[in-house]
PLY file of the C-alpha trace (Angstrom):
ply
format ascii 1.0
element vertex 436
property float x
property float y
property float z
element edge 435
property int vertex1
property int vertex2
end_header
37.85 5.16 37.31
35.25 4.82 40.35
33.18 7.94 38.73
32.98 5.87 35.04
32.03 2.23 37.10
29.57 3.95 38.98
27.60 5.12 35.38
28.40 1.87 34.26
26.60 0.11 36.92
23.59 2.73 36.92
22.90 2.77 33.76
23.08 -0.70 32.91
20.47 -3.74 34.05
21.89 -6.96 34.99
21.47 -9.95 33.55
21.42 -8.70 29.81
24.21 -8.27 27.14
26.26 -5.53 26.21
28.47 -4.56 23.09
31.41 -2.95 23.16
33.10 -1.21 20.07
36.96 -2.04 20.85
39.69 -0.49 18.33
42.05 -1.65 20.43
43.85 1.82 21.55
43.88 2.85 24.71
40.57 4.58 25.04
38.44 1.22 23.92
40.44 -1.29 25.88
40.01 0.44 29.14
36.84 0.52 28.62
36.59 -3.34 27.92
38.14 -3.21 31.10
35.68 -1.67 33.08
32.87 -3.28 31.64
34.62 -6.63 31.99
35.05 -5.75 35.98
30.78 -5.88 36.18
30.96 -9.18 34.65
30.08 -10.94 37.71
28.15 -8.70 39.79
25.99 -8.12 37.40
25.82 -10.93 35.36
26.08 -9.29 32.09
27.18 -11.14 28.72
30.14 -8.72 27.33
30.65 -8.97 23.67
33.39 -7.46 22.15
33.32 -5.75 18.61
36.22 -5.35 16.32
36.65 -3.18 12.89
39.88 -3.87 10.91
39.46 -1.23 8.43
42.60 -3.00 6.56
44.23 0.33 5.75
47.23 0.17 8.09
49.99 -2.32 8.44
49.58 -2.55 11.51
45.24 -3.09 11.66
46.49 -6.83 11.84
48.62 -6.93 15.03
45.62 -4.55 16.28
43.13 -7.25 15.79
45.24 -10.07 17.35
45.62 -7.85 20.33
41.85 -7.42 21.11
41.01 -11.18 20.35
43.98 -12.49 22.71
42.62 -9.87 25.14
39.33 -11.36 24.60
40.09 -14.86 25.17
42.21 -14.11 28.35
39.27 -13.07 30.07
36.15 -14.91 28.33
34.82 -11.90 26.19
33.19 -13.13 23.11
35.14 -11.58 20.05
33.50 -10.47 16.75
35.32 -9.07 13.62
34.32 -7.21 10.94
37.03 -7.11 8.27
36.44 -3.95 5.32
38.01 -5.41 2.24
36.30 -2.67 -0.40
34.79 1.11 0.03
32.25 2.53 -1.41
33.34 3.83 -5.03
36.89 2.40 -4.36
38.59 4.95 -2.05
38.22 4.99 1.62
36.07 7.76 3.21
35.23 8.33 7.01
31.47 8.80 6.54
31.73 5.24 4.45
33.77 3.55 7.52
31.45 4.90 9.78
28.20 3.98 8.47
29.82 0.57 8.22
30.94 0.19 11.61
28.11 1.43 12.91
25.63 -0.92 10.65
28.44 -4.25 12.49
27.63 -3.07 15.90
23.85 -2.51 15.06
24.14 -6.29 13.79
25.43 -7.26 16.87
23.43 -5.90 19.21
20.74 -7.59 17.14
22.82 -10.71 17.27
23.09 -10.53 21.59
19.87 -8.87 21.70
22.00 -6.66 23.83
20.65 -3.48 25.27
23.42 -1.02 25.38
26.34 -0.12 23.11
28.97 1.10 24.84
31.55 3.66 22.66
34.73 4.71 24.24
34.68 8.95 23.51
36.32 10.54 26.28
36.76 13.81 28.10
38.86 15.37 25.23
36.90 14.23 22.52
34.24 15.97 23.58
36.17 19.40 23.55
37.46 18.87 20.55
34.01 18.30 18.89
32.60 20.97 20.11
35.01 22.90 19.30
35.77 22.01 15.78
31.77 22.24 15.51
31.81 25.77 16.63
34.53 26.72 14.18
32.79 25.02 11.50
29.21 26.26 12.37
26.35 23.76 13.20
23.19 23.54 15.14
21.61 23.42 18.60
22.03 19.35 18.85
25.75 19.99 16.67
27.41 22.15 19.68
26.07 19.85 22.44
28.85 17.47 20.55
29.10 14.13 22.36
25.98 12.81 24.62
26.41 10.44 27.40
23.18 8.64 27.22
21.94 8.59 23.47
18.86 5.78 22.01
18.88 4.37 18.61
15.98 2.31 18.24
15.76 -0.53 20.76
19.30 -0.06 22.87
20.90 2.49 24.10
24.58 4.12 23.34
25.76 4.91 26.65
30.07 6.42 26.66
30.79 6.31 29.87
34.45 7.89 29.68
33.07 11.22 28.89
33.85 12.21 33.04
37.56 11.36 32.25
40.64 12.95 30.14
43.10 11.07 27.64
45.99 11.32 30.50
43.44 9.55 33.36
42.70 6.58 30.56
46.36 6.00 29.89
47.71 6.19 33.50
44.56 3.23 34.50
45.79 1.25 31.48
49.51 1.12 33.06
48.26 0.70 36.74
46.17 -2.42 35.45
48.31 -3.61 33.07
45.59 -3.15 30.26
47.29 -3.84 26.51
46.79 -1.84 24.15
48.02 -0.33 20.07
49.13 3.36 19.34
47.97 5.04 15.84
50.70 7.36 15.25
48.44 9.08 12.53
47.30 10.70 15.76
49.63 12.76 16.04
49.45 14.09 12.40
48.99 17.24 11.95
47.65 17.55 8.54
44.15 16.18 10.06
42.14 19.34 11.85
40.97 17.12 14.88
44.62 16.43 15.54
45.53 20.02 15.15
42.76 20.93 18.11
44.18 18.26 20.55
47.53 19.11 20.42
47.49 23.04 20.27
44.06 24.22 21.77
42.94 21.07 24.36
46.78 21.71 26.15
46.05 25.67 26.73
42.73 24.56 28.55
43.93 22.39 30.28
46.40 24.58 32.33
43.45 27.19 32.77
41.61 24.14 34.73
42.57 20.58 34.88
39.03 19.52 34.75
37.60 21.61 31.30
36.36 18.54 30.17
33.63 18.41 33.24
32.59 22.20 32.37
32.64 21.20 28.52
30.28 17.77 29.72
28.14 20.34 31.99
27.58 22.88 28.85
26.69 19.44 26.66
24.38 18.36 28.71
22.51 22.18 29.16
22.40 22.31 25.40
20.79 18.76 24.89
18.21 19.57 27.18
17.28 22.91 25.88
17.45 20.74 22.36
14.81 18.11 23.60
12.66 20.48 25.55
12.25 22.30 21.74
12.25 18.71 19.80
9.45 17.87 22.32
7.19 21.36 21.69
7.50 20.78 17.87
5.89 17.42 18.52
3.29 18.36 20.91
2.55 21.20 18.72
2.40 18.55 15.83
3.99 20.85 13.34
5.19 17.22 11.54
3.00 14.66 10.08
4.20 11.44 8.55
7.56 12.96 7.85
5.79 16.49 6.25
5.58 19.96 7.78
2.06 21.26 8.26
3.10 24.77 6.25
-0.45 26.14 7.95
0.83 25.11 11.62
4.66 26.09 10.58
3.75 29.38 9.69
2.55 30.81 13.09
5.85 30.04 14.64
9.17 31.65 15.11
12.18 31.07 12.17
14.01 29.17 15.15
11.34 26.61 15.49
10.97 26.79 11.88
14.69 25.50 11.28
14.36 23.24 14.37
11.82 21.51 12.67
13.07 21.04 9.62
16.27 20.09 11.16
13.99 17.05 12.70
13.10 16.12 9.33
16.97 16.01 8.46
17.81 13.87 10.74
15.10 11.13 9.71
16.17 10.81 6.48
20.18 10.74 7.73
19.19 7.56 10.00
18.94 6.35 6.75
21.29 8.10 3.85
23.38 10.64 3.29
22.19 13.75 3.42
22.63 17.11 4.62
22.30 20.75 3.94
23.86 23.65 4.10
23.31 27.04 5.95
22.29 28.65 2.53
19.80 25.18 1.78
18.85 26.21 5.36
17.56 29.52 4.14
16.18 28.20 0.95
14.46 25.93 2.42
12.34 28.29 4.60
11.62 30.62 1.30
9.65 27.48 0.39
7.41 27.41 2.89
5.84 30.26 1.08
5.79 29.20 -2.35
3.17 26.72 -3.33
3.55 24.28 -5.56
7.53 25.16 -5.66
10.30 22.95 -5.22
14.68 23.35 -4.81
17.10 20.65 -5.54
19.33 19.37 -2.42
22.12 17.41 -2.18
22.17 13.98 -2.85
19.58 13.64 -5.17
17.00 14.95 -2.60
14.32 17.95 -3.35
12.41 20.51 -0.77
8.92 20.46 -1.80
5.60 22.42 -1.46
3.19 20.72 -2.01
-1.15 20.87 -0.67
0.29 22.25 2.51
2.87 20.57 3.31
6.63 20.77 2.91
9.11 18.12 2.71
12.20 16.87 1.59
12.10 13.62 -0.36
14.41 11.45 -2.90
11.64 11.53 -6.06
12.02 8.20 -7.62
11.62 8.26 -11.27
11.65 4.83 -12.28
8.72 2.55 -13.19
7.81 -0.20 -12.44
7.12 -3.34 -14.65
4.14 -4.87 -15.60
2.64 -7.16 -13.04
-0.18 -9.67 -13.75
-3.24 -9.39 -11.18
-4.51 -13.11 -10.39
-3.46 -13.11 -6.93
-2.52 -10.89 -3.48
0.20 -8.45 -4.66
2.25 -6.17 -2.40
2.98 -3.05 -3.86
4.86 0.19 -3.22
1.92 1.99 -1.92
-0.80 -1.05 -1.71
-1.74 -4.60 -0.87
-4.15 -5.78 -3.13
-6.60 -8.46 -2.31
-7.29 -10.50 -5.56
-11.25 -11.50 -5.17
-11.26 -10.39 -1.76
-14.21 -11.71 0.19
-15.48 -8.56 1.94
-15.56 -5.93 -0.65
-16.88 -2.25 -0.50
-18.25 0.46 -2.83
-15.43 2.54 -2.15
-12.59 3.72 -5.13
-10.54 1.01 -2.73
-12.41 -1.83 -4.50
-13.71 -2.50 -7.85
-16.01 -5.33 -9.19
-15.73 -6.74 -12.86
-16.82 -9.24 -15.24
-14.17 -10.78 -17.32
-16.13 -11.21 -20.29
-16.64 -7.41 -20.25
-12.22 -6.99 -20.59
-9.33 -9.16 -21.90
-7.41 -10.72 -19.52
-5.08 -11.11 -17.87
-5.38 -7.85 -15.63
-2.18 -6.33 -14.88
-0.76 -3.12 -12.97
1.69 -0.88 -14.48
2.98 2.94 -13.97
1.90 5.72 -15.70
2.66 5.96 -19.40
2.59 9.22 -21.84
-1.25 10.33 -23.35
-2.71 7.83 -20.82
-6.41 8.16 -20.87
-9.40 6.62 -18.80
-12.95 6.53 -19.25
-14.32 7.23 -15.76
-17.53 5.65 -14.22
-20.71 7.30 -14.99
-19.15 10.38 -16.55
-19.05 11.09 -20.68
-16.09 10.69 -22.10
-12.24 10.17 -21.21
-10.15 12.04 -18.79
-6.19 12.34 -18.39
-4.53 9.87 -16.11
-1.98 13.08 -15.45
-5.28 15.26 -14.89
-6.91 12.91 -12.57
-3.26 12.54 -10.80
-3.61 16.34 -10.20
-7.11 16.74 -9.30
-7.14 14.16 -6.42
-3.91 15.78 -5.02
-1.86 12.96 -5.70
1.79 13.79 -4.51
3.97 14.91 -7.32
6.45 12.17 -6.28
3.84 8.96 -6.08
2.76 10.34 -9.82
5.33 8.19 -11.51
5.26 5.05 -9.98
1.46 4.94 -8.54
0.19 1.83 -9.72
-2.83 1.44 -12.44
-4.78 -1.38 -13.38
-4.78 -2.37 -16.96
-6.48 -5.25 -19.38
-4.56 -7.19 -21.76
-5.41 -4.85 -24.46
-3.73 -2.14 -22.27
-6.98 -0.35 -21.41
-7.09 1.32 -18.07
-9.79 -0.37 -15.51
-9.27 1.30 -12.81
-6.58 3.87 -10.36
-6.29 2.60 -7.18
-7.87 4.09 -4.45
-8.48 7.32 -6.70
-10.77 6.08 -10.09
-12.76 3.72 -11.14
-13.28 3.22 -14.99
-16.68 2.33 -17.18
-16.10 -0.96 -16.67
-16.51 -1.51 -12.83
-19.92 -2.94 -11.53
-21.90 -2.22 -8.47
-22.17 -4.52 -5.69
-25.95 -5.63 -7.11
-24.60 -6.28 -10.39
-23.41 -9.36 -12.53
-19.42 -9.57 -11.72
-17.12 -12.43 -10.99
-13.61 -10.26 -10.24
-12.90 -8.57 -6.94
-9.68 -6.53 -6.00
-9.64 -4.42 -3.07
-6.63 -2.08 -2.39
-5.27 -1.02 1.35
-2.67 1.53 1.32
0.81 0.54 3.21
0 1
1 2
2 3
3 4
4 5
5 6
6 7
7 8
8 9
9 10
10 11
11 12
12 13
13 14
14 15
15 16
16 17
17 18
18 19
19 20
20 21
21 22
22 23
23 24
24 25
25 26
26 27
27 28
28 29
29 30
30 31
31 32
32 33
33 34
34 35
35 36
36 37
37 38
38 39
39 40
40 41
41 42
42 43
43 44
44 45
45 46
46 47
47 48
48 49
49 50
50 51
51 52
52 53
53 54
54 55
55 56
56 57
57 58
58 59
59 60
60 61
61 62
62 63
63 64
64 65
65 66
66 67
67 68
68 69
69 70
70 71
71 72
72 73
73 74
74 75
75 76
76 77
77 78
78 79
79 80
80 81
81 82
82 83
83 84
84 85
85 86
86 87
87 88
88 89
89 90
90 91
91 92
92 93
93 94
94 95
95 96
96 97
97 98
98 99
99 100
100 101
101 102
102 103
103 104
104 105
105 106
106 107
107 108
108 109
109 110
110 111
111 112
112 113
113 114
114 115
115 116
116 117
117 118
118 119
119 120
120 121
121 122
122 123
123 124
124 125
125 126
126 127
127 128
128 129
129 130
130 131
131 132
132 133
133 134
134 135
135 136
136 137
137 138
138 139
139 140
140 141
141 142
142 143
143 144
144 145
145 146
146 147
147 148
148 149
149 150
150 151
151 152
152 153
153 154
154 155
155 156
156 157
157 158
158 159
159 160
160 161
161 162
162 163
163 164
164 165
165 166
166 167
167 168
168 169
169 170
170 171
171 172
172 173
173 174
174 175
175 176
176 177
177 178
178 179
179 180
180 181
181 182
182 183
183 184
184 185
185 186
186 187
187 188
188 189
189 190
190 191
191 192
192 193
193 194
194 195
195 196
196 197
197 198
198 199
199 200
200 201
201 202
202 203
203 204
204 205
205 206
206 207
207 208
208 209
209 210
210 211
211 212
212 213
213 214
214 215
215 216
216 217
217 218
218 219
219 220
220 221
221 222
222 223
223 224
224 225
225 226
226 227
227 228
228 229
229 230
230 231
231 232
232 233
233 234
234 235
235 236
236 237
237 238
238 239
239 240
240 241
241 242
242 243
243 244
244 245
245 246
246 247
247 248
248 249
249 250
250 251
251 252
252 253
253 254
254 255
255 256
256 257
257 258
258 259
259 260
260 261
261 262
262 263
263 264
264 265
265 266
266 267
267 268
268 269
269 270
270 271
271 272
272 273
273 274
274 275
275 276
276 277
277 278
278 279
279 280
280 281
281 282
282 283
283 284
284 285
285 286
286 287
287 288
288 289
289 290
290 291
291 292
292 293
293 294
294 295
295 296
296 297
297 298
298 299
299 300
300 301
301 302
302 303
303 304
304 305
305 306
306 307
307 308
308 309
309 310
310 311
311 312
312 313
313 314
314 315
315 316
316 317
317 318
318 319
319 320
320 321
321 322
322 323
323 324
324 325
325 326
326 327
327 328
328 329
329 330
330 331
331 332
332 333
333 334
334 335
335 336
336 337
337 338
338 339
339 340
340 341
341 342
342 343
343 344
344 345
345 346
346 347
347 348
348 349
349 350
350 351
351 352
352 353
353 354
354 355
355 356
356 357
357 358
358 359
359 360
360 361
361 362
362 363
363 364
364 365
365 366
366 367
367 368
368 369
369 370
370 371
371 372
372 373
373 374
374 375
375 376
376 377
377 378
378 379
379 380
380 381
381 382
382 383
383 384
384 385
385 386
386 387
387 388
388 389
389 390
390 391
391 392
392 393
393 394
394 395
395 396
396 397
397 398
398 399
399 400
400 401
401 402
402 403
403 404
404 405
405 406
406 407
407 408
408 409
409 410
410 411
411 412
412 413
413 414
414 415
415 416
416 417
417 418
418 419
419 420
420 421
421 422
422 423
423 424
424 425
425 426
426 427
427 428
428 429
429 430
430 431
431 432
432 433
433 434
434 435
């Protein structure tokens, strides 16, 4: 295991914490091992993390075998126990998310920097693999990365350079403890299927497949971030939109690269993905204005003043809320009688004997009507919504400022109403809006 303690110990700073996720098979306890060996020279804080997913019988003896491991040799233990799954049946994208969301927590916890997983050698062939056979994308066949960031730490897998065989022969040299799944060697579950029929066959073409498998990850992910890197320079997102006008002079592979960027945003935080057909649907939309395709999940592609994106519309209002003080918002801050006021539609000034109060903000309701400033007569809310180019998906929850008699002083940042004074008039009510 030189090769694995040698990326351990470049790739890691001293003096700083690390978390380890620890199953407590043989892949995750040698590498507890290994990172327990830098202990001292580097002075590193190693904390141990521990997911009984309570589905097994034996999940319990697993657990007591990584904490006594733990206390043997001054690792701090933490244990994250799943009693319920979403909608009451156990799914692998639910455990996942969990586990991942505990060791997130704990690397918060430790302010550690690094993460350390323990995917090996042949878990890397058999992603790629199964990835190939299922179809994915140019990040999707790189399969496992070495050296991966997620926000403020990095996930570094340092077994990647070894097999299964190498992990279990170091765990019997040194002694290391550790528990044996036997669903493992079920059949009925695909990844199973690849490590027992395919990942033997390579092997006895070349003992070492898993370093030309590592090799033709790494080529991938750099061809991946040298694109990912263009799109940005090139700008072709903005705030989480594609610029349709940039989008438009590029190639169909930088086209789905792009939107594949915008994919993966919005899976850092839900569910969500889409299909090779969505794929395709998706990039009809680019031309079609004003169009939009329902995706899974609840999410929509839309096109939309030039830009195209894929968003979760929500369709619920909000509640009244009375206006005598600063209010956070959705989409604003407002600044009740703010100090330094402007003539903008970001600020309006009004006299209180001219309305009923209290003020309040509410969402859009049905036939809503507003007498603008210094123009005859009333205009749609709905019209006024369309004619400033409000987003389809703000239009039912944007915020609008009402009297008590439910008359409509002013839209944020869009309209004022008949009722809002210039700066050299008679007023005693400020509000200023800033956008979030």
């Amino acid at each position: 295991m030189n090769r694995e303690l040698e990326f351990l110990n470049n790739n890691t700073s001293d003096n700083t914490s690390v978390v380890v996720a620890c199953s407590g098979g043989p892949d995750s306890m040698c590498l507890l091992s290994l990172v327990d060996k830098l202990k001292t020279t580097k002075n590193i804080t190693v904390i141990c993390a521990h997911v009984n997913h309570k589905l097994r019988t034996e999940s319990e003896k697993e657990a007591e075998l990584v904490h006594r491991y733990c206390q043997e040799n001054n690792i701090i233990f933490e244990l994250l126990e799943i009693t319920d799954y979403l909608n009451g049946a156990f799914s692998e994208e639910d455990a996942r998310k969990r586990r991942y969301e505990f060791f997130k927590q704990m690397v918060t916890k430790y302010k550690a920097k690094y993460l350390l997983t323990a995917h090996h050698g042949d878990d890397l062939i058999e992603t790629v693999l199964m990835r190939m056979t299922r179809g994915s994308n140019l990040s999707g066949y790189a399969g496992i990365k070495q050296i991966s960031t997620n926000e403020n730490y990095q996930i570094l897998r340092p077994l990647l350079t070894t097999t299964k065989e190498e992990i279990i022969k170091y765990n019997k040299e040194n002694n290391i403890p550790y528990a044996v799944d036997i669903s493992n060697d079920n059949l009925k579950y695909t990844r199973n299927r690849y490590r027992h029929t395919i990942l033997p066959f390579l092997k006895k073409e070349d003992k070492n497949i898993h370093l030309k498998y590592l090799k033709f990850s790494k080529e991938l992910d750099a061809y991946d971030n040298f694109v990912s890197e263009y799109i940005k320079n090139k700008k072709l997102i903005v705030d989480n939109s594609v610029d349709i006008n940039k989008i438009n002079l590029e190639s169909t592979f930088i086209k789905k690269k792009t939107i594949e960027l915008i994919v993966k945003e919005i899976q850092k935080k839900d569910y969500f993905d889409i299909s090779d057909n969505q794929m395709l649907e998706i990039l009809k939309l680019i031309n079609k204005n004003n169009k939009s395709i329902d995706l899974n999940n609840g999410y929509k592609g839309i096109n939309e003043y030039g830009f195209l994106k894929i968003i979760k519309p929500e369709n619920v209002n909000f509640t009244e809320i009375v206006v005598d003080k600063d209010i956070i918002t959705k989409y604003f801050t407002f600044y009740y009688n703010s100090p330094d006021g402007d003539d903008s539609n970001n600020c309006i000034y009004l006299l209180s004997t001219d309305i009923k109060l209290p003020l309040k903000l509410r969402s859009k309701r049905e036939g809503d009507k507003m007498t603008i400033k210094n123009l005859n007569g009333s205009k749609k809310v709905s019209d006024i919504f369309t004619n400033s180019k409000l987003p389809k998906e703000k239009r039912n929850d944007y915020p609008i400022l009402v009297d008590a008699k439910d008359t409509i002083i002013w839209i944020p940042g869009l309209k004022k109403s008949q009722f809002a004074k210039d700066k050299s008039e008679k007023y005693d009510i400020i509000i200023k809006c800033e956008a979030r």
